[in-house]
C-alpha positions as CSV (number, residue, x, y, z in Angstrom):
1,X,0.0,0.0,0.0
2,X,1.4,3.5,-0.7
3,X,0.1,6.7,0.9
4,X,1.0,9.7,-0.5
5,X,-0.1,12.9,1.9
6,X,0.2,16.2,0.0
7,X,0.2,20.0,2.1
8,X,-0.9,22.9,0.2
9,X,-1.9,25.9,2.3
10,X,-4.3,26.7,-1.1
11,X,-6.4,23.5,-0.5
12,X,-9.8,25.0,1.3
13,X,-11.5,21.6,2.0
14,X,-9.3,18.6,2.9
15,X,-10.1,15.9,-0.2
16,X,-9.1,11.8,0.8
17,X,-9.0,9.4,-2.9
18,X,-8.5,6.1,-2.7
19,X,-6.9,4.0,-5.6
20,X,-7.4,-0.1,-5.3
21,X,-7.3,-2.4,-7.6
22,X,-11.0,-3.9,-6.0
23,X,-13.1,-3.0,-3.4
24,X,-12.6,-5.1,-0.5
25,X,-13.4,-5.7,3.5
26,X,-9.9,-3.6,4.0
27,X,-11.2,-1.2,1.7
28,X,-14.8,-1.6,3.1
29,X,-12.9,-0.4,6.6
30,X,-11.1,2.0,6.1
31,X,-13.9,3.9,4.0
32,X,-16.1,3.5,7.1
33,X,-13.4,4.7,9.4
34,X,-13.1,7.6,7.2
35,X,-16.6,8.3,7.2
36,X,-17.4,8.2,11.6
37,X,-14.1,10.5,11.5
38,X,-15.5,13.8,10.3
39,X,-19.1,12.9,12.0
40,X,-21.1,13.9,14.9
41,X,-21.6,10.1,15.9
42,X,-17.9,9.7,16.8
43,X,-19.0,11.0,20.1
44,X,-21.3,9.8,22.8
45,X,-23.9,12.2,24.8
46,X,-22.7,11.6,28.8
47,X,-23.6,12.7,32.4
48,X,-21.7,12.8,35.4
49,X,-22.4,14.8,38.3
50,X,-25.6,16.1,37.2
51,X,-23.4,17.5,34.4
52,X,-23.6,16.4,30.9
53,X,-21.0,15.7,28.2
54,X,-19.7,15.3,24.7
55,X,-16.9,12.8,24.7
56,X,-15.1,11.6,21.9
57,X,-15.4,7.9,21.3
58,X,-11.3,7.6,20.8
59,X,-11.2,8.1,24.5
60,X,-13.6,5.4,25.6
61,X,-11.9,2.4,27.1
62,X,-15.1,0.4,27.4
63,X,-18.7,0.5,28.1
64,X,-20.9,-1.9,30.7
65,X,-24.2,-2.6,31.2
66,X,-25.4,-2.6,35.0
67,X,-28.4,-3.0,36.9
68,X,-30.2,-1.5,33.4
69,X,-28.0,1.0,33.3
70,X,-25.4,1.9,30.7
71,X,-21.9,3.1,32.2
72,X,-18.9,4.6,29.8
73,X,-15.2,4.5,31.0
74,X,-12.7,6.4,29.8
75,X,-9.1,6.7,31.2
76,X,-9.8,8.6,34.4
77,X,-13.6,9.0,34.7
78,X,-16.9,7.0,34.9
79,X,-20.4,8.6,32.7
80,X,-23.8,7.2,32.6
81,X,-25.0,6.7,29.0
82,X,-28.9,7.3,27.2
83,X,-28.0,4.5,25.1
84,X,-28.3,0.9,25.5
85,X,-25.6,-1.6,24.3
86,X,-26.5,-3.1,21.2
87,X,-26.8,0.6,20.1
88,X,-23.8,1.1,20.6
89,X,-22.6,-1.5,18.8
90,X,-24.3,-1.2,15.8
91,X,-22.9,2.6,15.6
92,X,-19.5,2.0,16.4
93,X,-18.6,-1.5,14.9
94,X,-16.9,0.1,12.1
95,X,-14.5,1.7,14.8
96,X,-13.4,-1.0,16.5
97,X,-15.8,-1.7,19.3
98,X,-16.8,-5.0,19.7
99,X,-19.0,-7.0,22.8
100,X,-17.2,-9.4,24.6
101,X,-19.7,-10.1,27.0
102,X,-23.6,-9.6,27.4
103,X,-23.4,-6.9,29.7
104,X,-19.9,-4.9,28.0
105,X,-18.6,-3.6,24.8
106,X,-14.8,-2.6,24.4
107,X,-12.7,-0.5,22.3
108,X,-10.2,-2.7,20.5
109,X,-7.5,-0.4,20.6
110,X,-7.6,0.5,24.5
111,X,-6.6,-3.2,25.0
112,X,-2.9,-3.0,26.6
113,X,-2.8,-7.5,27.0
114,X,-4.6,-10.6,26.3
115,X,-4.2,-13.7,28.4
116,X,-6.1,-16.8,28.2
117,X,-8.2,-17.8,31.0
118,X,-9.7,-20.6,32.1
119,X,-13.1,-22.4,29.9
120,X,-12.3,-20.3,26.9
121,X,-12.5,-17.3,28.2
122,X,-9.9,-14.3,27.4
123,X,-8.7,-12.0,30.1
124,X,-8.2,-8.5,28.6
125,X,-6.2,-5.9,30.7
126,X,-7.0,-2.2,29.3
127,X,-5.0,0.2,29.5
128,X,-5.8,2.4,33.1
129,X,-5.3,-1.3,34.4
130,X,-8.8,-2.7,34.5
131,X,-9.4,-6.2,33.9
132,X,-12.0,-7.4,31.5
133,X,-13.2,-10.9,30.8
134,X,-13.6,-11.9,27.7
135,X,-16.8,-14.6,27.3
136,X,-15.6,-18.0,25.1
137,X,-18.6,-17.0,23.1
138,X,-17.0,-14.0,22.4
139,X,-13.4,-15.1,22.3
140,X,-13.3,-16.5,18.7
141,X,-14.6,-13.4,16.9
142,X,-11.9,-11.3,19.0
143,X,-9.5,-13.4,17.5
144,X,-10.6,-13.2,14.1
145,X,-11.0,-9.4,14.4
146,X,-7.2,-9.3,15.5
147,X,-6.1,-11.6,13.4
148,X,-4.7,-13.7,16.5
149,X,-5.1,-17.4,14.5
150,X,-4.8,-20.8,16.3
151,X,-6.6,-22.0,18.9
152,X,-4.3,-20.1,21.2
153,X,-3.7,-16.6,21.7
């Protein structure tokens, strides 16, 4: 793949072309990427103290359903979300966030290690420390989505 990245202080609008020889689920990715970049769904409406914020999804580390209640952690803080989990994963799938568990979605690239665990199951340490378990339902579509092969991590 080549990338060529031009800067011209006469370019009003920034303009991204992509060249392939086909349209695949690479292609297919990064085009949705693109797209959630430069849109007002890459961030998630939030309270906290009675307060309410806009936080950008980069900064999530992973969101948990409790008691029927959504929660949102991010490196240092905790929010309470509007939304439910499965939409949440339907509107930020593209971006990385996958469910590992009924009750918790994560953010793929928040995950500092992976160790297997015992029945299947994957323990995921993010990156403020937090340990996440990873269901063996879940476990084999992490992999895939990685790329980890083998029945092994």
């Amino acid at each position: 793949m080549l990338l060529e990245l031009i800067e011209d202080e006469h370019i009003k609008e920034t303009r991204i072309t992509i060249a392939c020889r086909e349209r695949d689920a690479d292609i297919e990715k990064l085009i949705a990427y693109l797209e959630h970049m430069d849109d007002a769904r890459n961030s998630l409406l939030a309270s906290a103290e009675g307060k309410r914020y806009h936080l950008n999804i980069s900064t999530v580390l992973y969101i948990e359903a409790v008691d029927r209640r959504t929660f949102c952690y991010t490196q240092d803080h905790v929010y309470e979300l509007d939304l439910r989990l499965y939409e949440i994963e339907e509107k930020y799938q593209a971006l990385d966030f996958m469910r590992i568990s009924k009750s918790c979605i994560v953010n793929l690239y928040k995950i500092h290690s992976l160790k297997p665990d015992f029945g299947g199951k994957i323990l995921a340490t993010m990156e403020n420390g937090e340990k996440l378990y990873i269901s063996r339902q879940y476990a084999p579509m992490l992999k895939e989505k990685l790329g980890i092969g083998g029945r092994r991590l």
